[in-house]
C-alpha positions in Angstrom: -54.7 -31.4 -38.5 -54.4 -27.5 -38.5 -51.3 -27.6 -35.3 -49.7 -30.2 -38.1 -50.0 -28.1 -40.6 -48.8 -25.0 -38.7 -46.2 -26.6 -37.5 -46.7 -26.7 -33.7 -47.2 -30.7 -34.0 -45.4 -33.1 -35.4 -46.9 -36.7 -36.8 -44.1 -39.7 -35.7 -43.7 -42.7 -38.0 -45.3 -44.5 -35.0 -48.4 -42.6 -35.5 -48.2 -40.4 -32.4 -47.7 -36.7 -32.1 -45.6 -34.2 -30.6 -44.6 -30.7 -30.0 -42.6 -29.1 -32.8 -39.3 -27.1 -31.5 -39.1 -24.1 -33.9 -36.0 -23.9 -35.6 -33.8 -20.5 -35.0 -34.7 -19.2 -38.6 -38.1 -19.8 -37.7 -37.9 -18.3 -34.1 -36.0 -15.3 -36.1 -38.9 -15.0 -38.9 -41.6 -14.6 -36.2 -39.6 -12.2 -34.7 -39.1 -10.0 -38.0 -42.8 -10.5 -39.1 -43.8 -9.2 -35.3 -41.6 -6.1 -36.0 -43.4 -5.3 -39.1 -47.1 -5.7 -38.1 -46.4 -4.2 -34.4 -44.6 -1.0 -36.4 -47.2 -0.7 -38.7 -49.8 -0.7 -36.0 -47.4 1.9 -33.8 -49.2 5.3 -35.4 -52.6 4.0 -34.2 -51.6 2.8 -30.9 -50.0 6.3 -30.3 -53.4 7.5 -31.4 -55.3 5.7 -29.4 -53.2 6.8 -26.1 -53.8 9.9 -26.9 -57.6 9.6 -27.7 -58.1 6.9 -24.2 -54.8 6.8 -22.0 -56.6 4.9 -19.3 -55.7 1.4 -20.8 -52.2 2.2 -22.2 -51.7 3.7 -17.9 -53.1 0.7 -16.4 -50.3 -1.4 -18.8 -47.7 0.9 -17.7 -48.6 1.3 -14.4 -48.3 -3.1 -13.8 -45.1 -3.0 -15.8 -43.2 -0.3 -14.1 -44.7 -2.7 -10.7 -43.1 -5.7 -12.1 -40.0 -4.2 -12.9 -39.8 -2.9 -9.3 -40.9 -5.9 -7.8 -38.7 -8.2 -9.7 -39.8 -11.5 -11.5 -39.1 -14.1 -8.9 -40.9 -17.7 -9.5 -43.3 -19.3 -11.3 -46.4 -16.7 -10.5 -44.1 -13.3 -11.7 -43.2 -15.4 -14.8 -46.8 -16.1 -15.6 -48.1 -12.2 -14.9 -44.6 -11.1 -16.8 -45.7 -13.7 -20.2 -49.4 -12.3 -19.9 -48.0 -8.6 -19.4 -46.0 -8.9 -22.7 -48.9 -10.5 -24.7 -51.3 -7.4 -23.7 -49.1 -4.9 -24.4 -48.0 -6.4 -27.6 -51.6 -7.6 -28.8 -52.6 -3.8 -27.7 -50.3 -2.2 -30.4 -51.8 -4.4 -33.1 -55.3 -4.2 -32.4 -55.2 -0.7 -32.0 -54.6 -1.1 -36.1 -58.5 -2.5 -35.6 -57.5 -4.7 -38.9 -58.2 -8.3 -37.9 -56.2 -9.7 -41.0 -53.2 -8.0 -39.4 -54.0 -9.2 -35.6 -54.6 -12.7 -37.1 -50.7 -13.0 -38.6 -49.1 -11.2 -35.5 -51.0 -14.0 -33.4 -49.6 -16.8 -35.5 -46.3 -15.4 -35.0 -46.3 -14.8 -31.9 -47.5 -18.3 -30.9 -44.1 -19.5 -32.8 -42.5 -16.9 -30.3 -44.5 -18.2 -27.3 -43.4 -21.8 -28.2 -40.0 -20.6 -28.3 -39.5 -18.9 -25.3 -41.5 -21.7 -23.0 -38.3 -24.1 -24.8 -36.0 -21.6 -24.0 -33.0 -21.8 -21.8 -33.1 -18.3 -21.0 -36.1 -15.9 -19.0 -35.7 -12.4 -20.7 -39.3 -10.4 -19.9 -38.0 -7.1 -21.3 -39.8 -5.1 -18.5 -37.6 -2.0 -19.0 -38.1 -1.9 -22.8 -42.2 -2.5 -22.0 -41.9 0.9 -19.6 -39.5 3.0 -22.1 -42.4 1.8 -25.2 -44.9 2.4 -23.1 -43.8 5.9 -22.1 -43.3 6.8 -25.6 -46.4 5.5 -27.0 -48.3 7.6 -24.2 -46.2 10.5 -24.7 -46.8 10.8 -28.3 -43.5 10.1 -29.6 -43.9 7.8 -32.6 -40.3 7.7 -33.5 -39.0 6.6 -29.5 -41.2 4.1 -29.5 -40.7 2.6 -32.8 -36.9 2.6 -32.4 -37.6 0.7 -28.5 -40.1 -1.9 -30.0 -37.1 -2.7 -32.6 -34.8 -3.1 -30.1 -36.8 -4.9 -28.0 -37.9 -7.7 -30.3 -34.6 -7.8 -31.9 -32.9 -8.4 -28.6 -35.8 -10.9 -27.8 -34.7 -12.6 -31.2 -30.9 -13.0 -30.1 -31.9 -14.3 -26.8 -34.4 -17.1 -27.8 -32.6 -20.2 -27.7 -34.5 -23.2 -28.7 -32.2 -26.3 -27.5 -31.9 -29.1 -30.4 -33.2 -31.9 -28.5 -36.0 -34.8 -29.0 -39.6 -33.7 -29.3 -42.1 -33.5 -26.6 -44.0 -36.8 -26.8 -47.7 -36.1 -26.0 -48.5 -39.7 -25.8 -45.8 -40.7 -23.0 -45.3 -37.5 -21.0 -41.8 -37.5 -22.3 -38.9 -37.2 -24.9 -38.7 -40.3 -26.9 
Protein backbone atom coordinates (compact mmCIF):
# COMPACT_ATOMS: atom_id res chain seq x y z
CA UNK A 1 0.00 0.00 0.00
CA UNK A 2 1.96 3.07 -1.34
CA UNK A 3 -0.48 5.93 0.97
CA UNK A 4 0.75 3.27 3.88
CA UNK A 5 3.91 3.54 3.18
CA UNK A 6 3.96 7.38 2.55
CA UNK A 7 2.30 7.91 5.43
CA UNK A 8 -1.05 9.36 4.42
CA UNK A 9 -2.83 6.07 5.71
CA UNK A 10 -2.63 4.29 8.60
CA UNK A 11 -3.37 0.25 8.95
CA UNK A 12 -5.54 -0.21 12.57
CA UNK A 13 -5.06 -3.40 14.54
CA UNK A 14 -8.62 -4.04 13.40
CA UNK A 15 -7.58 -4.21 9.90
CA UNK A 16 -9.15 -1.01 8.75
CA UNK A 17 -7.51 2.20 7.52
CA UNK A 18 -7.37 5.72 8.17
CA UNK A 19 -6.01 9.08 7.45
CA UNK A 20 -2.68 9.84 9.00
CA UNK A 21 -2.47 13.39 10.84
CA UNK A 22 1.06 14.66 10.08
CA UNK A 23 2.95 15.31 13.08
CA UNK A 24 4.29 19.17 13.44
CA UNK A 25 7.96 18.05 12.65
CA UNK A 26 6.58 16.54 9.71
CA UNK A 27 4.25 19.51 8.74
CA UNK A 28 7.58 21.59 9.44
CA UNK A 29 9.96 19.23 7.20
CA UNK A 30 7.59 19.56 4.21
CA UNK A 31 7.69 23.03 4.69
CA UNK A 32 11.62 23.36 4.72
CA UNK A 33 12.05 20.77 1.86
CA UNK A 34 9.33 23.11 -0.23
CA UNK A 35 11.59 26.11 0.52
CA UNK A 36 14.53 24.43 -0.96
CA UNK A 37 13.13 23.04 -4.20
CA UNK A 38 10.76 26.28 -4.80
CA UNK A 39 14.22 28.45 -4.21
CA UNK A 40 16.13 26.48 -6.33
CA UNK A 41 13.54 26.55 -9.08
CA UNK A 42 13.23 30.66 -8.42
CA UNK A 43 16.10 31.66 -11.18
CA UNK A 44 14.07 29.74 -13.84
CA UNK A 45 10.77 30.89 -12.91
CA UNK A 46 12.14 34.48 -13.12
CA UNK A 47 13.39 33.39 -16.50
CA UNK A 48 10.59 32.10 -17.68
CA UNK A 49 8.51 35.45 -16.84
CA UNK A 50 10.65 37.20 -18.51
CA UNK A 51 10.80 34.90 -21.65
CA UNK A 52 6.45 34.35 -21.52
CA UNK A 53 4.75 36.75 -18.85
CA UNK A 54 1.36 35.78 -20.06
CA UNK A 55 0.97 32.84 -17.58
CA UNK A 56 2.89 34.34 -14.52
CA UNK A 57 -0.02 37.74 -15.39
CA UNK A 58 -2.88 35.59 -15.59
CA UNK A 59 -1.64 34.06 -11.84
CA UNK A 60 -1.20 37.57 -10.66
CA UNK A 61 -4.00 39.01 -12.18
CA UNK A 62 -6.63 36.08 -10.12
CA UNK A 63 -4.59 36.67 -7.02
CA UNK A 64 -4.54 40.36 -6.73
CA UNK A 65 -8.82 39.48 -7.51
CA UNK A 66 -8.95 37.28 -4.63
CA UNK A 67 -7.22 39.39 -2.42
CA UNK A 68 -9.68 42.19 -3.31
CA UNK A 69 -12.55 40.19 -3.30
CA UNK A 70 -11.84 38.50 0.01
CA UNK A 71 -12.02 34.66 0.67
CA UNK A 72 -15.53 34.21 2.00
CA UNK A 73 -16.93 30.40 2.01
CA UNK A 74 -16.41 27.28 0.90
CA UNK A 75 -16.04 28.27 -3.13
CA UNK A 76 -13.18 31.28 -2.40
CA UNK A 77 -11.43 28.60 -0.18
CA UNK A 78 -11.43 26.08 -2.94
CA UNK A 79 -10.22 28.81 -5.91
CA UNK A 80 -7.65 30.29 -2.95
CA UNK A 81 -6.13 26.14 -2.27
CA UNK A 82 -6.07 25.75 -6.20
CA UNK A 83 -4.47 29.36 -6.68
CA UNK A 84 -1.68 28.47 -4.21
CA UNK A 85 -0.97 24.99 -5.85
CA UNK A 86 -0.47 26.81 -9.44
CA UNK A 87 1.55 29.30 -8.40
CA UNK A 88 3.69 27.09 -6.33
CA UNK A 89 3.74 24.05 -8.80
CA UNK A 90 4.69 26.98 -11.56
CA UNK A 91 7.98 27.91 -9.71
CA UNK A 92 9.02 24.31 -9.68
CA UNK A 93 8.27 23.22 -13.01
CA UNK A 94 9.69 26.11 -14.54
CA UNK A 95 13.09 24.09 -13.14
CA UNK A 96 11.63 21.55 -16.11
CA UNK A 97 13.44 18.78 -13.76
CA UNK A 98 10.71 16.21 -12.99
CA UNK A 99 12.85 14.50 -10.12
CA UNK A 100 12.60 17.88 -8.42
CA UNK A 101 8.64 18.44 -9.22
CA UNK A 102 8.19 14.87 -8.05
CA UNK A 103 9.68 15.59 -4.27
CA UNK A 104 8.06 19.20 -4.08
CA UNK A 105 4.61 17.27 -4.87
CA UNK A 106 5.16 14.70 -2.06
CA UNK A 107 5.71 17.50 0.20
CA UNK A 108 3.35 19.48 -0.61
CA UNK A 109 0.61 16.75 -0.36
CA UNK A 110 1.99 16.41 3.54
CA UNK A 111 1.26 20.34 3.44
CA UNK A 112 -2.12 19.91 1.80
CA UNK A 113 -3.04 17.21 4.48
CA UNK A 114 -2.12 19.57 6.95
CA UNK A 115 -3.79 22.55 6.21
CA UNK A 116 -7.30 20.62 5.25
CA UNK A 117 -6.70 19.39 9.46
CA UNK A 118 -5.88 22.70 10.29
CA UNK A 119 -7.69 24.90 12.73
CA UNK A 120 -6.62 27.88 11.03
CA UNK A 121 -7.40 29.31 7.01
CA UNK A 122 -4.18 31.35 6.16
CA UNK A 123 -4.17 31.63 1.99
CA UNK A 124 -1.26 34.05 1.90
CA UNK A 125 -2.80 36.06 -0.92
CA UNK A 126 -0.63 39.16 -0.21
CA UNK A 127 2.65 37.24 -0.19
CA UNK A 128 1.27 35.30 -3.68
CA UNK A 129 0.93 39.19 -5.28
CA UNK A 130 4.36 40.61 -3.60
CA UNK A 131 6.19 36.95 -5.17
CA UNK A 132 4.44 37.27 -8.04
CA UNK A 133 5.44 40.90 -8.62
CA UNK A 134 8.93 40.12 -8.07
CA UNK A 135 9.14 37.11 -10.01
CA UNK A 136 7.62 39.23 -13.03
CA UNK A 137 9.70 42.09 -12.36
CA UNK A 138 12.88 40.28 -12.50
CA UNK A 139 13.98 40.68 -9.02
CA UNK A 140 15.36 37.24 -7.97
CA UNK A 141 16.42 38.34 -4.56
CA UNK A 142 12.61 40.03 -3.58
CA UNK A 143 11.09 37.15 -4.49
CA UNK A 144 13.22 34.63 -2.86
CA UNK A 145 13.26 36.57 0.49
CA UNK A 146 8.85 36.62 0.06
CA UNK A 147 8.69 32.89 -0.80
CA UNK A 148 10.79 32.30 2.57
CA UNK A 149 8.67 34.26 4.47
CA UNK A 150 5.75 33.02 3.13
CA UNK A 151 6.21 29.31 3.63
CA UNK A 152 7.91 29.93 6.84
CA UNK A 153 4.84 31.81 8.19
CA UNK A 154 2.72 29.05 6.47
CA UNK A 155 4.86 26.54 8.73
CA UNK A 156 4.11 28.52 12.11
CA UNK A 157 0.50 28.67 11.25
CA UNK A 158 -0.30 24.99 10.33
CA UNK A 159 -1.75 23.52 13.30
CA UNK A 160 -2.53 19.87 13.03
CA UNK A 161 -4.86 19.12 16.23
CA UNK A 162 -3.80 15.71 18.16
CA UNK A 163 -6.97 13.94 17.84
CA UNK A 164 -8.16 10.30 16.64
CA UNK A 165 -7.70 9.36 13.05
CA UNK A 166 -10.16 9.79 10.33
CA UNK A 167 -11.81 6.32 10.08
CA UNK A 168 -12.49 5.56 6.34
CA UNK A 169 -14.54 2.59 7.12
CA UNK A 170 -17.18 4.42 9.56
CA UNK A 171 -17.24 7.99 8.29
CA UNK A 172 -15.79 8.89 11.67
CA UNK A 173 -13.21 9.12 14.47
CA UNK A 174 -12.96 5.92 16.33
Amino acid sequence: MRLVSEGFVEATPQRRYCVARPSARRVHEAFELRLLTESYALPSAVNSARQAPARWVRLLDRSKELLKRGVEGKDDAVRATMLDEALHKAIVASARNNRLLQVWQRERDVTSMAYALSTRQAFGLDDHVALLSAIIGGDGQSARTTLAKHLREASRNMTVEEQAPYDTRRGGQE
